[in-house]
ZAPAFI-52359 format. One record per residue (C-alpha): residue number from 1; residue in one letter; chain; x, y, z. Coordinates in nm, 3 decimals. Example, Ala and Ser with C-alpha at 12.3 -4.5 7.8 and 13.67 -1.06 7.14 Angstrom:
+------+------+-------+---------+---------+---------+
! voti ! roba ! setor !       x !       y !       z !
+------+------+-------+---------+---------+---------+
!    1 !    A !     A !   1.230 !  -0.450 !   0.780 !
!    2 !    S !     A !   1.367 !  -0.106 !   0.714 !
+------+------+-------+---------+---------+---------+
END
This chain:
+------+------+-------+---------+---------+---------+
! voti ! roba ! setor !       x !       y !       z !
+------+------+-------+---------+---------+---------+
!    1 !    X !     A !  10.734 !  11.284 !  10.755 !
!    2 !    X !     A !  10.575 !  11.001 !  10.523 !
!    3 !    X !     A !  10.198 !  11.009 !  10.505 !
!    4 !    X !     A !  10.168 !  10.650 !  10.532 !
!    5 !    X !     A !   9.857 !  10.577 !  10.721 !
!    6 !    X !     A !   9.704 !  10.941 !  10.689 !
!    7 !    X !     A !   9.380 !  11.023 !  10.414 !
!    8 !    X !     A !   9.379 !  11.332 !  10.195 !
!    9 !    X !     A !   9.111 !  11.457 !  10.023 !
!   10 !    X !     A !   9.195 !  11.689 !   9.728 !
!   11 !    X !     A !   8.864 !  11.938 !   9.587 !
!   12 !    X !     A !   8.939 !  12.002 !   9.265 !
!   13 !    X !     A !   9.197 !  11.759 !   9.220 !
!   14 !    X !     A !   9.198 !  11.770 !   8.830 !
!   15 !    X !     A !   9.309 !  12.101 !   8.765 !
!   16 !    X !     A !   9.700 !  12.234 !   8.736 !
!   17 !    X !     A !   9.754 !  12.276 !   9.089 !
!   18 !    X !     A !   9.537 !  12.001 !   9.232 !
!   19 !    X !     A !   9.677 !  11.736 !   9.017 !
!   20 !    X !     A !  10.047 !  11.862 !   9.194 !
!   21 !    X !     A !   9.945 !  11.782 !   9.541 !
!   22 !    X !     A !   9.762 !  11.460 !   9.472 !
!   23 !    X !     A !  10.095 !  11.298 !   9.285 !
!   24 !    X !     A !  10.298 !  11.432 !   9.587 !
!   25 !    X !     A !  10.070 !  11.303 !   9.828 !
!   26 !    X !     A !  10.080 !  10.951 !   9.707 !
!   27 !    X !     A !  10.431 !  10.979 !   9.688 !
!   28 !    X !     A !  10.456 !  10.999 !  10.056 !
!   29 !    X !     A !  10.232 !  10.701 !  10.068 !
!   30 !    X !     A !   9.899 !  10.845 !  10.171 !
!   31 !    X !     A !   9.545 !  10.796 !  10.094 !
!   32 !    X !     A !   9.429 !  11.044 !   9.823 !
!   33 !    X !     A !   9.063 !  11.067 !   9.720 !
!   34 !    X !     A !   9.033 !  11.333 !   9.424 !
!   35 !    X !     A !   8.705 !  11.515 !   9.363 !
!   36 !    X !     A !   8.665 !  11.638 !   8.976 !
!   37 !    X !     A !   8.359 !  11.720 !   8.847 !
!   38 !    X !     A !   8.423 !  11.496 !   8.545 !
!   39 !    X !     A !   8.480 !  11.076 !   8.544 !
!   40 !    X !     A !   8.677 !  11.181 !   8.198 !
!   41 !    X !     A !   8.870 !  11.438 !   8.356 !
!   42 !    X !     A !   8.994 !  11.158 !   8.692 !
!   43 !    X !     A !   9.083 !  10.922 !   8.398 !
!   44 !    X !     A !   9.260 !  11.179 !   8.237 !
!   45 !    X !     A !   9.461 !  11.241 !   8.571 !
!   46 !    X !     A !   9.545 !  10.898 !   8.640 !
!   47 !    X !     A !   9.779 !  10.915 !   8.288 !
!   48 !    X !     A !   9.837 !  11.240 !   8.322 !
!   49 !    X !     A !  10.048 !  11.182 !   8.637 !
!   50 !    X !     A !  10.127 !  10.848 !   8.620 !
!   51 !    X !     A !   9.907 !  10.681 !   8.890 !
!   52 !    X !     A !   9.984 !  10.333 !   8.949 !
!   53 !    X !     A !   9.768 !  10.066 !   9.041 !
!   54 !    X !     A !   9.926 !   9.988 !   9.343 !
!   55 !    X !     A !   9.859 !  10.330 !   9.477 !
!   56 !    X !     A !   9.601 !  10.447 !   9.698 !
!   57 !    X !     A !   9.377 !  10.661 !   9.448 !
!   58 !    X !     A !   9.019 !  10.668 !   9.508 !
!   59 !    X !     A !   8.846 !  10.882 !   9.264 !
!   60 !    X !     A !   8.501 !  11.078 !   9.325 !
!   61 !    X !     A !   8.277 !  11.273 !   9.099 !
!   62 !    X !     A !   8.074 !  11.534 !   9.238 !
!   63 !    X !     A !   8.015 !  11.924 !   9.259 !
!   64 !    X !     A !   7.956 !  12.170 !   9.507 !
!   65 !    X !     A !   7.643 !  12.395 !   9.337 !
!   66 !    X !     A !   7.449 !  12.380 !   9.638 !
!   67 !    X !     A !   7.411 !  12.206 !   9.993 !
!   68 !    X !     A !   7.243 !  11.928 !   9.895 !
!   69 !    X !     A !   7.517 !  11.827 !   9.616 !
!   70 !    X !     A !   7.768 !  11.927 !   9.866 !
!   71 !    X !     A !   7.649 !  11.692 !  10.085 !
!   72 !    X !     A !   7.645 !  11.410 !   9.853 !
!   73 !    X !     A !   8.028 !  11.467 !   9.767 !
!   74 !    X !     A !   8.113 !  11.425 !  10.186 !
!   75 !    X !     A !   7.909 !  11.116 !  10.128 !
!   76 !    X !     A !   8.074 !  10.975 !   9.854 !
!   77 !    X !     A !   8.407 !  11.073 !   9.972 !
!   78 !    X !     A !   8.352 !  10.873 !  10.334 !
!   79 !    X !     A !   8.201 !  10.577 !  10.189 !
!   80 !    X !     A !   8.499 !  10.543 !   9.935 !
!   81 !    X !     A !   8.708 !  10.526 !  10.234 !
!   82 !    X !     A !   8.561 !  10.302 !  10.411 !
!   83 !    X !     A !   8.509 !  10.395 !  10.748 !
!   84 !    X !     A !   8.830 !  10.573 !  10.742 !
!   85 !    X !     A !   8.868 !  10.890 !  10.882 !
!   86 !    X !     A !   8.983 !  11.223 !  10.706 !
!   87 !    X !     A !   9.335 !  11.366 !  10.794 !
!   88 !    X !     A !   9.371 !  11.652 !  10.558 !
!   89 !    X !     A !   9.136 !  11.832 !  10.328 !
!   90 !    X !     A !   9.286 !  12.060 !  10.039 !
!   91 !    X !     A !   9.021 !  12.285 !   9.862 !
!   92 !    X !     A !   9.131 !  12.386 !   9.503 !
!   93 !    X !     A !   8.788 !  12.466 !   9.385 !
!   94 !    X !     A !   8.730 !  12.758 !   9.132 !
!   95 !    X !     A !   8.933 !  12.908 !   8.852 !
!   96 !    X !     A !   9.046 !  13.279 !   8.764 !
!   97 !    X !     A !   8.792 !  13.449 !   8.561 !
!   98 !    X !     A !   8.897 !  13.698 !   8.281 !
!   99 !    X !     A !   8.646 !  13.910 !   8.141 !
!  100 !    X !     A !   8.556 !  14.282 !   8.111 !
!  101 !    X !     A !   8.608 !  14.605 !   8.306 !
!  102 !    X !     A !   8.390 !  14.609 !   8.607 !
!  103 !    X !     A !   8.086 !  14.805 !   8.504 !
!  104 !    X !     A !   8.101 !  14.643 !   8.130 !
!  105 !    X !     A !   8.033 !  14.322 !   8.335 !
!  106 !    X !     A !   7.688 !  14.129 !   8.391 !
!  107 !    X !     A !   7.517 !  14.044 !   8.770 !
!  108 !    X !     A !   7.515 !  13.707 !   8.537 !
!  109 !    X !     A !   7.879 !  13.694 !   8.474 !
!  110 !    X !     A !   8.012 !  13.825 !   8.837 !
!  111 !    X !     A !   7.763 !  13.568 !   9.013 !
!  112 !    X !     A !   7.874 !  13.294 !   8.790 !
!  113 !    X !     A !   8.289 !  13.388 !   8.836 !
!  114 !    X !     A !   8.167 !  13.385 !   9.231 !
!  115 !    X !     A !   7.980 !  13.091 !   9.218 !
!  116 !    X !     A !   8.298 !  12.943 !   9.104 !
!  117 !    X !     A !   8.601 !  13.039 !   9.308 !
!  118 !    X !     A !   8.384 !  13.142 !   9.675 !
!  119 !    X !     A !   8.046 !  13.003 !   9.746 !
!  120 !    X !     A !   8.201 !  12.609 !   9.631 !
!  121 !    X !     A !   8.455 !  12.683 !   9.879 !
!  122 !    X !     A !   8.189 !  12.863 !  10.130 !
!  123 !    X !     A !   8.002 !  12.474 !  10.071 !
!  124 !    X !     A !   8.290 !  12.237 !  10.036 !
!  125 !    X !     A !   8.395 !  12.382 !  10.398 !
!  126 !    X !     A !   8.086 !  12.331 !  10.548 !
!  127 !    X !     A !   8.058 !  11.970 !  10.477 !
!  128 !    X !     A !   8.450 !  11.862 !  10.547 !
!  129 !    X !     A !   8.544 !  12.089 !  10.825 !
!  130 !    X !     A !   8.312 !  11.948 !  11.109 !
!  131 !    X !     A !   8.458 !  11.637 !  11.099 !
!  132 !    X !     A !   8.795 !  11.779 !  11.135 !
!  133 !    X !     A !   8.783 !  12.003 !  11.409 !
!  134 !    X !     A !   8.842 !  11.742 !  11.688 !
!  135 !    X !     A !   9.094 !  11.528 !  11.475 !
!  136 !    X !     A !   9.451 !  11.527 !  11.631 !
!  137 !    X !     A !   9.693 !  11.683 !  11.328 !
!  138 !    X !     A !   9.443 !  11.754 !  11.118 !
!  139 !    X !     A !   9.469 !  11.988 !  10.834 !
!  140 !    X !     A !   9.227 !  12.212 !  10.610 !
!  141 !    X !     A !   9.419 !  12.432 !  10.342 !
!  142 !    X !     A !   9.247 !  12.646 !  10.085 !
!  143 !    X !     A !   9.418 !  12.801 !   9.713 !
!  144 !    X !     A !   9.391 !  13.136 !   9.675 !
!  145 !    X !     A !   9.614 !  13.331 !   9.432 !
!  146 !    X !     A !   9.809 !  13.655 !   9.471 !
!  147 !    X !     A !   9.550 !  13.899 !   9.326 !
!  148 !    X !     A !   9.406 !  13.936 !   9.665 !
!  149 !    X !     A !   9.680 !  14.164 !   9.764 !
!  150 !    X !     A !   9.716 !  14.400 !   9.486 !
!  151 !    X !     A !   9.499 !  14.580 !   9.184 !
!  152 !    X !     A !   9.439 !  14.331 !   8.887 !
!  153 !    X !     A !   9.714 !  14.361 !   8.635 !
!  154 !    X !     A !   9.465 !  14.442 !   8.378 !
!  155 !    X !     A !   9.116 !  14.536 !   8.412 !
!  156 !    X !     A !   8.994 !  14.173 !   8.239 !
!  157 !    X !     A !   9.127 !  14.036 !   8.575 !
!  158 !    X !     A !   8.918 !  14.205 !   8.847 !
!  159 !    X !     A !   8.651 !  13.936 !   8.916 !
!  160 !    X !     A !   8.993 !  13.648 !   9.026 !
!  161 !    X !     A !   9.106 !  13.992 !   9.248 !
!  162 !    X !     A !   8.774 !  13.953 !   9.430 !
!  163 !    X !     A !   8.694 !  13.614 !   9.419 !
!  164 !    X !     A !   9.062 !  13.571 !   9.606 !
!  165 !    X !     A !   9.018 !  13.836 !   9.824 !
!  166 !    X !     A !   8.708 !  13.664 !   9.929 !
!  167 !    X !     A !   8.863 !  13.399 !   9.982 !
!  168 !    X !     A !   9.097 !  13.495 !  10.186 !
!  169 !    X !     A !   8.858 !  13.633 !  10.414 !
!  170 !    X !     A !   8.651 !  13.337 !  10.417 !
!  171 !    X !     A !   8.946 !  13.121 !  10.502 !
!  172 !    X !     A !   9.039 !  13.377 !  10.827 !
!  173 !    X !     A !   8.662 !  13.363 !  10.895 !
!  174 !    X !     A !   8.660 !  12.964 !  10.915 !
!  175 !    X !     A !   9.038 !  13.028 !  11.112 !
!  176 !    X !     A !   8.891 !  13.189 !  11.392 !
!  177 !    X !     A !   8.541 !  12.946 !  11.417 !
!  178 !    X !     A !   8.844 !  12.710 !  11.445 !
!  179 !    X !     A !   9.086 !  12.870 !  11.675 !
!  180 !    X !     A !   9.060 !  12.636 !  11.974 !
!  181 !    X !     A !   8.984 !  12.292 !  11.778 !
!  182 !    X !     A !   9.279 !  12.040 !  11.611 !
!  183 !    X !     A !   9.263 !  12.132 !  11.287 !
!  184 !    X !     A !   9.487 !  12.380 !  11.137 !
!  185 !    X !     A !   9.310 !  12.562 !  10.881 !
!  186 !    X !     A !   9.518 !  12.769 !  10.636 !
!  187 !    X !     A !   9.539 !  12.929 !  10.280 !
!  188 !    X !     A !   9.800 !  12.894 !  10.033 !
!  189 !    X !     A !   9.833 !  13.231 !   9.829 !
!  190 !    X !     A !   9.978 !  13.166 !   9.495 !
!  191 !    X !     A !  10.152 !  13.481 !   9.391 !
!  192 !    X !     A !  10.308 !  13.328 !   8.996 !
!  193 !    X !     A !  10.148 !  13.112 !   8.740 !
!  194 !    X !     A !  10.204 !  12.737 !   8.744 !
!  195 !    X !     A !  10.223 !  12.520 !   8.489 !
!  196 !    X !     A !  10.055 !  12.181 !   8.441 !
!  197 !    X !     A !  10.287 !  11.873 !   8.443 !
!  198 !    X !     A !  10.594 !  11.884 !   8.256 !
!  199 !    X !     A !  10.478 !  12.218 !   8.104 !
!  200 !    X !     A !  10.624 !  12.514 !   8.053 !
!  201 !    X !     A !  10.306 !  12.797 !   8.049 !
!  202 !    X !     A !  10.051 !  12.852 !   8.292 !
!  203 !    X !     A !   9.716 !  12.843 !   8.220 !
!  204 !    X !     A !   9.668 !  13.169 !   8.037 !
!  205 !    X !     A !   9.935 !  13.089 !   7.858 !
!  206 !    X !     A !  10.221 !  13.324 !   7.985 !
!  207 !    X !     A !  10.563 !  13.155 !   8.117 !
!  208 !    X !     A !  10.591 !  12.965 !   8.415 !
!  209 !    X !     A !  10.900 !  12.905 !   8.567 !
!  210 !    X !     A !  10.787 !  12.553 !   8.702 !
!  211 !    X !     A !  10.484 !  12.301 !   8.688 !
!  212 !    X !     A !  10.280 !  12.174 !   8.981 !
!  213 !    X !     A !  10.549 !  11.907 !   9.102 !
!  214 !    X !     A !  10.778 !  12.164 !   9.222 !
!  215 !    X !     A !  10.420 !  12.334 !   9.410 !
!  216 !    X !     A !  10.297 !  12.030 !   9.522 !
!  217 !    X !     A !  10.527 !  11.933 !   9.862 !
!  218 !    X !     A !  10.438 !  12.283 !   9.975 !
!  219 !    X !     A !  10.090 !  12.138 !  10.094 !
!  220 !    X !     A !  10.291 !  11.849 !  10.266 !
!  221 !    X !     A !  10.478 !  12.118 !  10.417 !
!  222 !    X !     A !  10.206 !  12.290 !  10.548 !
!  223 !    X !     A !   9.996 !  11.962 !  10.618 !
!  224 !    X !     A !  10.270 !  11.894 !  10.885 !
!  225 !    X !     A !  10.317 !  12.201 !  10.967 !
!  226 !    X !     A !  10.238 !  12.410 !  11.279 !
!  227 !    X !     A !  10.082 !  12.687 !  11.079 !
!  228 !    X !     A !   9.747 !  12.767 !  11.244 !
!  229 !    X !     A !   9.507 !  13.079 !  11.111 !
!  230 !    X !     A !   9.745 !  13.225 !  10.812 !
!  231 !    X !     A !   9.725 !  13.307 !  10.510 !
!  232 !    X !     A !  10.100 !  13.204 !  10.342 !
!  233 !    X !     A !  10.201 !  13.396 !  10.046 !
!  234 !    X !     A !  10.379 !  13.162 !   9.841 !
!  235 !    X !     A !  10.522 !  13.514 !   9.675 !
!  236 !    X !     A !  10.835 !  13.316 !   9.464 !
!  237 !    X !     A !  10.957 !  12.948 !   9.401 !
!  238 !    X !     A !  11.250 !  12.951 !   9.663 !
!  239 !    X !     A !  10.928 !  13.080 !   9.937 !
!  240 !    X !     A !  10.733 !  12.813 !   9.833 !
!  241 !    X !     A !  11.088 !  12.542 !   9.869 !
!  242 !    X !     A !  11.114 !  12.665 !  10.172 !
!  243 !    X !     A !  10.775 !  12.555 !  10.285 !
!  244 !    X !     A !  10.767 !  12.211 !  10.103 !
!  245 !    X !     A !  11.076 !  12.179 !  10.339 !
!  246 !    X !     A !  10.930 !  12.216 !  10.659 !
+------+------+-------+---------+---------+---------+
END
């Protein structure tokens, strides 16, 4: 299925696993407006994975701190489209905290590491999924990672086990408000480390078997998909093929 045609808007499109499924997006010709909180950071990406001038790339800076800055990103996404409707929404927002044991850890510190992983996704939804809900095909598909499902690895790690299980449940809870509109909303669970293009570690430096171009046509997969409501535990490489292949 080409994506000729169709918009995507990827939240958090500068990091390892955002930059993936904006290259493979424009490689099957859609519409891509990336959100970074950084101008440097969308220049940075443009290099970083080669994107043309002939391609569709619209690049927009904003956060998602509060409601009203939220709300200023929707804006700035919509009028650097044009008039042109939204098609698919991917929310990468957030990054995996590691810290101390739970009670050696700081209100400060788990508010912060929540801040940043939940309540940017909490906003980012509540500005992008309205417009979606009566939109024919139309896709909303959140990251989480595999910590949800299991005890953190070591005890530095519990705030990314509870920011993605909260996740998780915030993407079933915006499932069900969903349940008898078009959209599709879904998470992609990332159970192994990714590495950024052409790289070989992930970004706490341990081994990764592939970069973000391999994980990148799973969100086409799942963007034309039938998947409605799930949470999909990319749980090894030949899972996540599988999807990309759908």
């Amino acid at each position: 299925m080409s994506f000729a045609n169709k918009t995507v808007v990827v939240l958090g499109a500068t990091g390892v696993i955002g930059s993936g499924a904006v290259r493979k997006y424009l490689d099957a010709g859609a519409t891509v407006v990336g959100v970074s909180r950084s101008a440097q950071n969308l220049d940075a990406l443009r290099e970083r994975i080669g994107i043309g001038p002939s391609e569709s790339f619209l690049g927009v800076v904003g956060d998602f701190v509060r409601e009203s800055s939220a709300e200023e990103v929707y804006q700035s996404v919509t009028a650097a489209l044009g008039g042109r409707e939204i098609d698919h929404v991917v929310s990468v927002l957030g990054f995996a905290v590691v810290g101390n044991p739970p009670t050696a850890t700081s209100l400060d510190v788990m508010r912060g590491a929540l801040d940043d992983g939940l309540i940017n996704n909490f906003l980012a939804a509540k500005v992008f999924l309205p417009g979606l809900k009566s939109r024919p095909g139309a896709s909303y598909t959140i990251v989480s990672g595999g910590l949800a499902h299991m005890p953190p690895p070591m005890p530095g790690l519990w705030l990314a086990t509870v920011k993605n299980a909260a996740l998780n449940a915030l993407s079933n809870s915006l499932a069900s408000e969903t349940a008898k509109d078009e959209v599709r909303v879904n998470t992609l669970c990332v159970h192994f480390g990714v590495a950024p293009v052409g790289g070989k570690q992930n970004q706490f430096g341990m081994p990764a078997e592939s970069d973000t171009l391999r994980l990148g046509p799973a969100f086409l997969g799942v963007a034309r998909g039938t998947q409605k409501g799930q949470i999909i535990c990319l749980d090894s490489w030949a899972t996540t093929d599988r999807i990309a292949a759908q």
